[in-house]
C-alpha positions as CSV (number, residue, x, y, z in Angstrom):
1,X,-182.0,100.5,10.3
2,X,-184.0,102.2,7.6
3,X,-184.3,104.9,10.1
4,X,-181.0,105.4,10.8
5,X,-180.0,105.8,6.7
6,X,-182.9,108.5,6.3
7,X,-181.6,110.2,9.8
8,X,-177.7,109.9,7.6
9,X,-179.1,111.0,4.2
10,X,-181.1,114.1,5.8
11,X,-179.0,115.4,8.2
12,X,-174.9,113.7,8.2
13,X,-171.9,115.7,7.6
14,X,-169.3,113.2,6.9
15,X,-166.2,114.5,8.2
16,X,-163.9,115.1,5.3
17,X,-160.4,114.8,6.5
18,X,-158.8,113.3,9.3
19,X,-160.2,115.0,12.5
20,X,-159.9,113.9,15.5
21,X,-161.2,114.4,19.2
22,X,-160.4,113.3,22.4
23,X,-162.7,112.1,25.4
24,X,-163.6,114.9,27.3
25,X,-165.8,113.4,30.4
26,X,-165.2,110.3,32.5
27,X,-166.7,108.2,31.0
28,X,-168.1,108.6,27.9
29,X,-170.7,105.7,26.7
30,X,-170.3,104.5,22.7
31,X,-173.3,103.5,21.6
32,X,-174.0,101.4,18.2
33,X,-176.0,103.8,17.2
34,X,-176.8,107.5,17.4
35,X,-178.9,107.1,20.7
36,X,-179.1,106.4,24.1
37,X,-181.0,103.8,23.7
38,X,-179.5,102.3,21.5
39,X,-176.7,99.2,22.7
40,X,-173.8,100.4,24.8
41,X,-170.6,98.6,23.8
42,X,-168.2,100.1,26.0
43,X,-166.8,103.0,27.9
44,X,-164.2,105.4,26.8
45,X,-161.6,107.0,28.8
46,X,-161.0,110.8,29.5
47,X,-158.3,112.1,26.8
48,X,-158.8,109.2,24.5
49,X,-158.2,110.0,20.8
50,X,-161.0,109.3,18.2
51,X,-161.1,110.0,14.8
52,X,-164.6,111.9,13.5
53,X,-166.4,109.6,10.6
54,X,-169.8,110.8,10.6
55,X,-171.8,113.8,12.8
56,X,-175.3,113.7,13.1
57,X,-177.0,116.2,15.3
58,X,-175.4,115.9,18.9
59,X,-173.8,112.6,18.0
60,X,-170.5,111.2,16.6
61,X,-169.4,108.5,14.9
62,X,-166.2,108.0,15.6
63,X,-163.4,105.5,15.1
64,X,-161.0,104.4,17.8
65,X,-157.0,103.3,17.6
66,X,-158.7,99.7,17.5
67,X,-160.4,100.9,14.9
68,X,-163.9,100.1,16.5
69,X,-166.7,102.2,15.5
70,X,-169.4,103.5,17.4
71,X,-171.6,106.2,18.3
72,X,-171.1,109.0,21.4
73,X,-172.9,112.4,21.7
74,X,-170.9,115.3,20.9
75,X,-171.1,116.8,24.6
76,X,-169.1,114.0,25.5
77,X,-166.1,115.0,23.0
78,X,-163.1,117.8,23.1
79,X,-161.5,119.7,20.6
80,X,-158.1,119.5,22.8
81,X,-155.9,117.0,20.6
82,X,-154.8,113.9,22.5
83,X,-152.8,110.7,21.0
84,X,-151.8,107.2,22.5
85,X,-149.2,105.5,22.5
86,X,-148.9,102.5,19.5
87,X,-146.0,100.7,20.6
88,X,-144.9,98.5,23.6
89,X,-142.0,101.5,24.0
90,X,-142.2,105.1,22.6
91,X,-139.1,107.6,22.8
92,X,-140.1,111.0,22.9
93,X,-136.9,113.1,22.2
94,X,-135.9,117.0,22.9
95,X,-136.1,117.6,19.2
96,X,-137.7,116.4,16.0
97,X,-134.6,114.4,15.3
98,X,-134.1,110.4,16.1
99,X,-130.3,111.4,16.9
100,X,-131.8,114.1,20.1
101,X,-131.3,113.2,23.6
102,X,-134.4,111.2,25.0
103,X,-136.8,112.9,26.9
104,X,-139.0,110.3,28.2
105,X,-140.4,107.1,27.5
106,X,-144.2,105.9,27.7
107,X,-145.7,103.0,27.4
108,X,-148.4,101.2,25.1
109,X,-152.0,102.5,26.2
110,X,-150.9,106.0,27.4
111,X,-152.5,109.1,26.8
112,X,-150.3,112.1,25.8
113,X,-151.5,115.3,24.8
114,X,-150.6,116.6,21.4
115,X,-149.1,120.4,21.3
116,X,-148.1,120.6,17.5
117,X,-147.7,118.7,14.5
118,X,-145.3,118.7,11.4
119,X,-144.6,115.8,9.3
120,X,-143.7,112.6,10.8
121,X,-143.5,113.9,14.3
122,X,-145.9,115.0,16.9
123,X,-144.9,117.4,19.8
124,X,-146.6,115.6,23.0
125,X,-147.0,116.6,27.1
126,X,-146.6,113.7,29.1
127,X,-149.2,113.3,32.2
128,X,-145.7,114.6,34.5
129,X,-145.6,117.6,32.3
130,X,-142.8,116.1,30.3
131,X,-142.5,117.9,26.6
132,X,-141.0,115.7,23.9
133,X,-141.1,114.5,20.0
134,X,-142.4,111.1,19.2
135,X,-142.4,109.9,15.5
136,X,-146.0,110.1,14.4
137,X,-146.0,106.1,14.0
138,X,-145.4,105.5,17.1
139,X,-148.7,107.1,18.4
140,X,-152.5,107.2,17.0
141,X,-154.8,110.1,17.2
142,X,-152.3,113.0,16.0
């Protein structure tokens, strides 16, 4: 343990705003600490969101829609913005306006890939290539 704060104290950059990632490689071990041998808890998915806490040469902590954290090495991580689904239901609409014609529906667990942002609404691609708004509560990761 004392390791790990000296390794944190010398060499962390905490990650100052909300920044996430997504999963980039089938796969993707998280650790409880910032090793590979350290205990593997689980195993991520490819294009699942996680939030940056903590970087620490080649590994992340990062924070999950569970809000589990835990440790994976950077290689392992994308800058291409991913968010999942929240709710038992999402509606993802033509426009950012809950009176626009539905788009398409998805489903609590699923991945969608996040094109833009602006307040209270995220612009999404489903899997099918489907292009829609969702309200930003719906989803996690934006």
């Amino acid at each position: 343990m004392r390791a790990l704060v000296a390794m944190v104290a010398m060499g962390a950059l905490a990650v100052q705003a909300e920044e996430f990632r997504s999963v980039l490689t089938p796969g993707a071990v998280a650790y409880d600490a910032p090793s590979d041998k350290a205990r593997r808890i689980f195993i991520y998915q490819t294009t699942y969101p996680v939030e940056l806490v903590v970087s620490i040469e080649g590994w992340r902590k990062v924070r999950d829609a569970e809000g589990a954290l835990t440790w994976v090495q950077e290689e392992r991580l994308s800058a291409e913005r991913y968010a999942i689904v929240l709710m038992a239901k999402a509606v993802a609409r033509a426009s950012a306006d809950d009176a626009a014609v539905v788009v398409f529906e998805a489903q609590k667990g699923v991945s969608l890939k996040v094109l833009e942002t602006t307040p209270g609404w995220i612009k999404a691609q489903h899997a099918d290539g489907s292009v829609g708004f969702l309200r930003s509560s719906q989803v996690w990761g934006r």
